[in-house]
C-alpha positions in Angstrom: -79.6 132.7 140.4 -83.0 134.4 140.2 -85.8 135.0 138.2 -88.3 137.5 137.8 -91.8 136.3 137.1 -95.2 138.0 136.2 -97.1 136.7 133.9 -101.4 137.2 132.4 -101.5 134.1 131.0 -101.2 131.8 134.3 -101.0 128.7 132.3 -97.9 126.3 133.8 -96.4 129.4 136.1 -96.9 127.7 139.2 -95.4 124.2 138.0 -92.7 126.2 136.7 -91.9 128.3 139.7 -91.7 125.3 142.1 -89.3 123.8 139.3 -86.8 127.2 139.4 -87.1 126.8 143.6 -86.3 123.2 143.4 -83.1 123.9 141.3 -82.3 126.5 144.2 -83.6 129.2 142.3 -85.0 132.6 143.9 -88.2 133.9 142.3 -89.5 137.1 142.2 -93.1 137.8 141.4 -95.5 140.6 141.0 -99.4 141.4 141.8 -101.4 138.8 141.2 -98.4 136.0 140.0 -97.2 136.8 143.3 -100.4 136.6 145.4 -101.1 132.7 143.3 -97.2 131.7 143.9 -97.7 131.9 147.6 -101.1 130.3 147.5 -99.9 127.6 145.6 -96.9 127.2 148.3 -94.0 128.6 146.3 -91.6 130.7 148.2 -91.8 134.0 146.6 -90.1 137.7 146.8 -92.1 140.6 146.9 -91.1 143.0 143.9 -91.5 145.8 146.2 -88.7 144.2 148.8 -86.3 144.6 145.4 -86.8 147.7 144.2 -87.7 149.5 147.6 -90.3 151.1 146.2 -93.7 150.0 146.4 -96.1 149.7 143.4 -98.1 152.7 142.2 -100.7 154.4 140.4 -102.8 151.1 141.0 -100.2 148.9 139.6 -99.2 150.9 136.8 -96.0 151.5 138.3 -94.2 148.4 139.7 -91.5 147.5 137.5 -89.7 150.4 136.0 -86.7 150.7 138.0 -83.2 150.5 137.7 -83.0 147.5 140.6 -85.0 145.9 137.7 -83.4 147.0 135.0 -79.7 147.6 136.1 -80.2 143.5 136.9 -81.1 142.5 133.8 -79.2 144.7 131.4 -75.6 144.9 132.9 -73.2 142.8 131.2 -71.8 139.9 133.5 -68.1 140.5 131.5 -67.8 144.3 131.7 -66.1 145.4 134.9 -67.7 149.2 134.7 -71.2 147.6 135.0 -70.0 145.0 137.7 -69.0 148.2 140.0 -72.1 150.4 138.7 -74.3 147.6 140.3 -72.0 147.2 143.2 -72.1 150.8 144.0 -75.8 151.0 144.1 -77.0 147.6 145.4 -78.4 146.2 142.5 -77.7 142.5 142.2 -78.5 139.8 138.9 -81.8 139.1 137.5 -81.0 136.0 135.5 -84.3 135.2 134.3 -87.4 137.1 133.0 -90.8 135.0 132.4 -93.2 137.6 131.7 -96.3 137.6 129.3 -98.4 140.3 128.4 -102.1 142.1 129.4 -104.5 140.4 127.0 -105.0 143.8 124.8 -106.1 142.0 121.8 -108.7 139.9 123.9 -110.0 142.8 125.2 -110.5 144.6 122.1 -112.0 141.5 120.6 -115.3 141.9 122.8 -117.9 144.2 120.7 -118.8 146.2 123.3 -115.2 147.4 125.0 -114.7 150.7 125.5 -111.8 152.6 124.6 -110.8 153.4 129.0 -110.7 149.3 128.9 -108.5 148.9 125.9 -105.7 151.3 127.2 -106.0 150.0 131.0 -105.2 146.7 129.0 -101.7 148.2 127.2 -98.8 146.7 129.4 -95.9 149.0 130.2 -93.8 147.2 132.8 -94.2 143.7 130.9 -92.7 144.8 126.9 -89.9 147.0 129.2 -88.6 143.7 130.9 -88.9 141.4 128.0 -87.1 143.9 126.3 -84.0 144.4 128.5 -83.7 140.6 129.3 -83.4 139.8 125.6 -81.3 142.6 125.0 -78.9 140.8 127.2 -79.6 137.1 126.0 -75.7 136.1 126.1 -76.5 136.1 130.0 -80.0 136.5 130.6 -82.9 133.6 129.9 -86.6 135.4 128.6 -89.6 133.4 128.6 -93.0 135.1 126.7 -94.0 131.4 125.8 -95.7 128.9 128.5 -94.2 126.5 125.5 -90.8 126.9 126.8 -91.0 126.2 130.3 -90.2 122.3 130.3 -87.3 123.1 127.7 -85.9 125.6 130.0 -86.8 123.5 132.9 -84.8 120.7 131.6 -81.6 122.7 130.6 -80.9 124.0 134.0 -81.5 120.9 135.7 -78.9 119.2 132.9 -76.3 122.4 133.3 -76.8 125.0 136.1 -78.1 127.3 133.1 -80.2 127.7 129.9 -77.8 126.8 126.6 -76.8 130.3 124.8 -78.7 129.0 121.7 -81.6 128.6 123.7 -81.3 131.9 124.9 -80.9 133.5 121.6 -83.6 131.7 119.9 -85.8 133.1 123.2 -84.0 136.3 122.9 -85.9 136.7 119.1 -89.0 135.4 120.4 -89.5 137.8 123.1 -88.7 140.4 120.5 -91.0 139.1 118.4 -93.8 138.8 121.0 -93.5 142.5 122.0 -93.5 143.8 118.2 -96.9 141.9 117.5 -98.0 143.7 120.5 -96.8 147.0 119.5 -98.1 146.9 116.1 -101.6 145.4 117.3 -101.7 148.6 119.5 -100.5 150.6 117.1 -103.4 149.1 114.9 -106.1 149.7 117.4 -104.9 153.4 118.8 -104.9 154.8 115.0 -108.4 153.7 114.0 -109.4 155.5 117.0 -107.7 158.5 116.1 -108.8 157.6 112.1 -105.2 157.2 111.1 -105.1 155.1 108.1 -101.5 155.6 106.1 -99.9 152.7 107.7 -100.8 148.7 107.4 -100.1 146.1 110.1 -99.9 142.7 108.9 -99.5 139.1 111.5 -99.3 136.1 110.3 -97.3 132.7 111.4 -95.6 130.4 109.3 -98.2 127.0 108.7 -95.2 125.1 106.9 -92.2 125.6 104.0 -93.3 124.5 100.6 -91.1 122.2 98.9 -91.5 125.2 96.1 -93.5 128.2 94.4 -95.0 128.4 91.6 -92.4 126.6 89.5 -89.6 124.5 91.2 -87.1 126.8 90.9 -89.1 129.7 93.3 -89.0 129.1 97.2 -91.9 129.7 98.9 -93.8 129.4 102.4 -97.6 129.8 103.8 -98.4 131.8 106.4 -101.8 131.8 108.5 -103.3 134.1 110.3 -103.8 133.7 114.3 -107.5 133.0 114.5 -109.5 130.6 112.4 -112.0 131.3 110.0 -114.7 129.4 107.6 -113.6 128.7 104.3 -109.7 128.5 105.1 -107.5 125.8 103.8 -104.8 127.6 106.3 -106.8 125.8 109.2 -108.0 122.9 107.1 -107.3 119.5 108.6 -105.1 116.9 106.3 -106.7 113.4 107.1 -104.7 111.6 104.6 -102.1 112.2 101.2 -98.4 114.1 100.9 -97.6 117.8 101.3 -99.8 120.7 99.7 -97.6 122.4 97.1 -97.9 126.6 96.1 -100.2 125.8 93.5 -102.3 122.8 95.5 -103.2 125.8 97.8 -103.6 128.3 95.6 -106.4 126.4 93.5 -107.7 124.9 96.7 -108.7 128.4 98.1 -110.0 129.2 94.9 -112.5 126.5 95.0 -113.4 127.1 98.9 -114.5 130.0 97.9 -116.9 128.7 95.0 -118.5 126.4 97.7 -118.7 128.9 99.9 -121.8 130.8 97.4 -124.2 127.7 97.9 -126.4 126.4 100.6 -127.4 123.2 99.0 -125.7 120.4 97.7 -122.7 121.7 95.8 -120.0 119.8 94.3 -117.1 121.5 92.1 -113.8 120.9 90.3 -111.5 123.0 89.3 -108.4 123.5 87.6 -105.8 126.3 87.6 -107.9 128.6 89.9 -111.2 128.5 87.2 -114.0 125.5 87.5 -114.0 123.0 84.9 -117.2 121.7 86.5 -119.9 122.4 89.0 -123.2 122.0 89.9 -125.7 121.4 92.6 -128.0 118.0 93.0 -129.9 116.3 95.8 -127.3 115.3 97.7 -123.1 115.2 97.2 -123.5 111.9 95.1 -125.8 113.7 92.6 -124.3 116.5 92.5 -120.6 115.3 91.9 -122.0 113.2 89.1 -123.6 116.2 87.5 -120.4 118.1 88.2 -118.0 115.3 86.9 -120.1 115.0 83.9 -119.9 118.9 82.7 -116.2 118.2 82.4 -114.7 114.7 82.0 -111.3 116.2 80.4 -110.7 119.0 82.4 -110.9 117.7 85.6 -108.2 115.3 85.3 -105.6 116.2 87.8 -108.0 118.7 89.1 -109.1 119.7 93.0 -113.0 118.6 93.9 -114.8 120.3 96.9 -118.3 119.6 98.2 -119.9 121.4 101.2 -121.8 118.2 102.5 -120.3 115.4 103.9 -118.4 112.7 101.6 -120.0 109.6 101.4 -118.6 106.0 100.7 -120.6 105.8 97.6 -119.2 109.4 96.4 -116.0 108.3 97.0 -116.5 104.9 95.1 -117.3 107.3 91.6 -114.5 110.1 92.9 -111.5 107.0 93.0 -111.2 106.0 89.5 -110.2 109.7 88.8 -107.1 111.2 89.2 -107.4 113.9 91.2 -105.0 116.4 93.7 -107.3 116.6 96.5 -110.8 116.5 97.4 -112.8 118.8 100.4 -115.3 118.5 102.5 -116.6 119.6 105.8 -116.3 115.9 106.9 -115.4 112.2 105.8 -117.7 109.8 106.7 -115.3 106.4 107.7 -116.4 104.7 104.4 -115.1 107.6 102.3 -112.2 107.7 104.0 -111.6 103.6 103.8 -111.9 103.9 99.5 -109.9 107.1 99.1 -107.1 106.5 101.7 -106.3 103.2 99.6 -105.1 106.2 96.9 -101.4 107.0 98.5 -100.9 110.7 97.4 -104.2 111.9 97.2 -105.0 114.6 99.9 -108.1 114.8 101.9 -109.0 117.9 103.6 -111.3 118.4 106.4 -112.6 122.4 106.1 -114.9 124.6 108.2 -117.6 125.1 106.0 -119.8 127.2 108.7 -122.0 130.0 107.4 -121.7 133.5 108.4 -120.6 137.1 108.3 -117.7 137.8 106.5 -115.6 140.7 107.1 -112.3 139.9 105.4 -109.5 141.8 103.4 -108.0 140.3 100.1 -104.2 141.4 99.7 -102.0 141.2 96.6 -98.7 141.6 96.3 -97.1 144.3 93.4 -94.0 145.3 92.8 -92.9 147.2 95.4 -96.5 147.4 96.9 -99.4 145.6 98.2 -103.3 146.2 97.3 -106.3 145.6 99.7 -109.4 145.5 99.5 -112.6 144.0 100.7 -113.4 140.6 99.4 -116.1 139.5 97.0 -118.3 138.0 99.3 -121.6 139.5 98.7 -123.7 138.2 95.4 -127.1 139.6 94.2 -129.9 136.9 94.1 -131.0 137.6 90.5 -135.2 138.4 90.8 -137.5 138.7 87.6 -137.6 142.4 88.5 -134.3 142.4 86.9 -135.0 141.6 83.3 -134.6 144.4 80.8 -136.2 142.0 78.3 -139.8 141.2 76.3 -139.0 137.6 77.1 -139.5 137.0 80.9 -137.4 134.0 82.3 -139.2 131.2 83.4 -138.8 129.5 87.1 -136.1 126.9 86.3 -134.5 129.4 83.7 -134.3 131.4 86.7 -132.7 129.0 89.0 -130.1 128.7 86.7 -129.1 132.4 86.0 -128.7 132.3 89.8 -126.7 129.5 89.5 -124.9 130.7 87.0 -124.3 134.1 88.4 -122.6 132.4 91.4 -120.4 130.8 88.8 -118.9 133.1 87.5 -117.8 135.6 89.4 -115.2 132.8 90.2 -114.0 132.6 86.8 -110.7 134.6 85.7 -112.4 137.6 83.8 -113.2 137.8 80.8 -115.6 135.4 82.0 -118.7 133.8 80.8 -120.5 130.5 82.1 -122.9 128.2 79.9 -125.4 126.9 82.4 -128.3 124.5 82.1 -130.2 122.4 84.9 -128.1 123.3 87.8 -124.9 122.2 86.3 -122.2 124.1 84.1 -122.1 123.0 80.7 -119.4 125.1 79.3 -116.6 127.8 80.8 -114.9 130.5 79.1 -112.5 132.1 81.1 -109.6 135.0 80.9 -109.9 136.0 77.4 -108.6 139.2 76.4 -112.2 139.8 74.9 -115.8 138.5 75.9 -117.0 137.4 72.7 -113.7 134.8 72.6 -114.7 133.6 76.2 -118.6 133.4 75.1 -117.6 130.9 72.2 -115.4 128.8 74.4 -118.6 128.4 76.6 -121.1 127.3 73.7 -118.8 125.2 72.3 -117.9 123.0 75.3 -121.8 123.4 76.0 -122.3 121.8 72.3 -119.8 119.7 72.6 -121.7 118.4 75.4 -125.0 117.9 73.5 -126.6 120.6 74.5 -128.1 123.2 72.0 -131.3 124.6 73.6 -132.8 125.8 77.4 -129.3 127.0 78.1 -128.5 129.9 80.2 -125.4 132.1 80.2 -123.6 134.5 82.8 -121.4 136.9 82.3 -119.1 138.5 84.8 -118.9 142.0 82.5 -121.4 143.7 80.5 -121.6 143.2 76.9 -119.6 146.0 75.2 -121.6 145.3 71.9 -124.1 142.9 70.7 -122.5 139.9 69.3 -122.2 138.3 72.5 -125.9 138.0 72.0 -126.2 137.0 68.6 -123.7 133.9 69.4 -125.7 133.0 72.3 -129.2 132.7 69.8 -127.0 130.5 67.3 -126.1 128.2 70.4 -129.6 127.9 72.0 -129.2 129.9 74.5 -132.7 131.2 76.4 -131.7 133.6 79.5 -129.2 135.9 80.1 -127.5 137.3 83.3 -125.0 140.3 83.1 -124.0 143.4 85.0 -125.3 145.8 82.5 -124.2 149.2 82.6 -122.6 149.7 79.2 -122.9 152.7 76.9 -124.4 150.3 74.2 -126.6 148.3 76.5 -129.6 148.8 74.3 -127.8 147.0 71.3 -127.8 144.3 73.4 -131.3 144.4 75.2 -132.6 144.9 71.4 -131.2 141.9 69.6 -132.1 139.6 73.1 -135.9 140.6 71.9 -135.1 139.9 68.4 -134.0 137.0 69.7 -136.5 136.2 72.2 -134.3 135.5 75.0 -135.0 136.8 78.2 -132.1 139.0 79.7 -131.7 140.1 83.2 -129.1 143.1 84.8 -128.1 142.5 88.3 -126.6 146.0 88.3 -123.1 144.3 89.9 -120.3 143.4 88.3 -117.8 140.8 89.3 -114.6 141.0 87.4 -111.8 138.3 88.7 -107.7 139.6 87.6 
């Protein structure tokens, strides 16, 4: 039996190669796997002493060859390939273990030149993983450093790797060398400013127990590096299985928390916050938070970005809630909450940074990209369109509320007052029905004066305004940019609140 091994990623090769020899296996190396075999004191064979041909073109050439190839892809139960190898001295290669040039490693350092990337595209490597798992019923391919002990253990238990082994490697070499392809293909048509296709990698985090409603199936899928922000890399300390939804409105409020620097506390429900707000610290500010919203946030998903304290946690555990996040548990927090069997705690990367990130959505028969909403004016005094001029902790809260609500489903408008939501209207079919939802719940509340609103729109007409007076409302943030923007500006100063236009919208489908 031999195998053929050349490999980048050096990790295991040597423990594996003396394994192979010690079941009175041949190995055949290449370059540098060769040159670290025989260092290491495994007895290797030279490629070149194979194929009778030595390697070219400064290794570019080494492995394409039908000693190679004949020995991997003829079929041990076919007599006509049996005599082709016969007749031209070709014997078995039972074995590939091959991985890859790093290509997308290379490509990942900022300043790598274009000569660099294409000496990093492997020729010889996809060829050979290729014809081995062509030939899976008889031939064993290893991409994966993974496999080695598995395989390892197989031939020492039967002579050979089990054929469902070698199928389930088979599809994984496949696999290996179409993410390779495609990440090429990726790379090689932005250089050439190619843009009609889309190449898409993720791998499978875990099956859902369901979708959206138990009757749909559903998975999630990451992708291969981390970011910020992501409840696909989050760490579970402690409660049962995410579900579709769990996910779904846990992304929605990473994303929330992600807008603020200090203290930051929010719940949310169905993808839209029920309640948020900043404070001193996490304690204040879930209490300020929790308070905007006692109803809604029943059942609901809480995330901070500071650490969770024991004496947060002692006010978070009488509610019922799906899961809570932070960037860390302190032991305290964790000793209350954990006592609460199904409740999930999720550790989450909540580093600051540049984002440079695509948002896809599935259609019918399609999918749409774009760039995500990441990027959110500050709203400055130089913005108001207004007699009335906002005061300093008026504007502190059209910047808190402008952060708001370009997380709420549009039509979307946020009653703010003190750092703290007071009222949200969200995904009405028109903005004057999501305003009144607002003022109400702020109302409702106790609140009737010193309130601020946002809006995620502009105001088509002026009776978005005229509510806002009846409620108490004192500051306005919106977009602008309507035809009838001076209806608006002219009732605010009949009005006397101050109104502000960030010039950017922030509608939410």
């Amino acid at each position: 039996m031999r195998a053929l091994i050349s490999v980048s990623d050096k990790t295991g090769v040597v423990d594996f190669a003396k394994g192979l020899r010690s079941l009175g296996w041949e190995v055949i190396a290449t370059g540098g796997t060769m040159k670290l075999l025989r260092e290491s004191g495994v007895e290797v064979i030279n490629i070149s002493d194979v194929t009778g041909f030595p390697e070219i073109c400064d290794g570019r050439v080494k492995t394409l060859h039908p000693k190679v190839h004949g020995g991997l892809l003829a079929r041990r139960d076919d007599p006509s390939h049996l005599q082709a190898l016969k007749e031209n001295g070709i014997e078995f290669i039972d074995m590939v273990c091959v991985n890859l040039y790093p290509f997308r490693e290379t490509i990942s350092k900022p300043d790598v030149r274009m000569e660099d990337a294409i000496e990093n595209i492997d020729i010889g490597g996809p060829s050979m993983l290729r014809s081995a798992a062509k030939n899976w019923a008889d031939v064993t391919v290893v991409c994966d450093p993974a496999d080695y002990a598995q395989v390892l253990d197989e031939i020492r238990a039967g002579g050979n790797t089990e054929k469902a082994t070698r199928l389930k490697l088979s599809a994984k070499a496949y696999t290996h060398t179409a993410e390779y392809d495609a990440m090429i293909a990726a790379y090689m048509r932005a250089q050439a400013g190619l843009n009609e296709k889309l190449f898409l990698e993720f791998d499978l985090v875990q099956s859902l127990r369901y979708g959206e409603n138990p009757h749909q199936g559903a998975k999630f899928y990451r992708e291969e590096h981390a970011v910020p922000y992501s409840l696909a890399f989050a760490r579970q300390l402690h409660g049962k299985e995410l579900s579709y939804n769990n996910i779904q409105d846990a992304n929605a409020a990473l994303c929330i928390v992600r807008e603020f620097d200090q203290p930051f506390c929010v719940g949310l429900k169905h993808m839209n916050p029920c309640g948020a707000a900043v404070g001193k610290d996490v304690v204040e500010a879930w209490t300020k938070a929790y308070e905007a919203d006692k109803v809604s946030i029943f059942g609901g998903i809480v995330a901070t970005n500071r650490t969770l304290t024991r004496e947060a946690a002692e006010l978070m555990k009488p509610i019922f809630l799906e899961i809570i996040m932070a960037p860390k548990f302190d032991e305290g927090a964790l000793e209350v909450l954990c006592t609460k069997k199904n409740l999930r705690l999720l550790e989450v990367d909540m580093s600051q940074g540049a984002v440079d990130a695509k948002q896809y959505v599935s259609v019918n028969g399609g999918l749409l990209v774009q760039d995500l909403d990441t990027a959110t004016k500050e709203v400055t005094s130089e913005m108001c369109v207004t007699k009335a001029r906002p005061a300093a902790e008026q504007m502190d809260d059209l910047n808190f509320g402008w952060h708001i609500v370009k997380h709420v489903k549009s039509n979307a408008i946020v009653a703010v007052k003190n750092g703290r939501t007071l009222g949200v209207g969200a995904g009405q079919m028109n903005r004057i029905g999501s305003a009144e939802i607002a003022l109400k719940q702020a109302r409702a509340a106790g609140e009737t004066e010193g309130i601020v609103l946002a809006s995620d729109g502009f105001f088509p007409f002026d009776d978005c305004v005229t509510l806002a007076a009846e409620y108490g409302v004192t500051a306005i943030v919106q977009p602008g940019g309507s035809v009838r923007d001076e209806d608006s500006i002219r009732k605010a100063d009949e009005m006397g609140i101050a109104m502000c236009f960030t010039g950017e919208r922030h509608f939410k489908h």
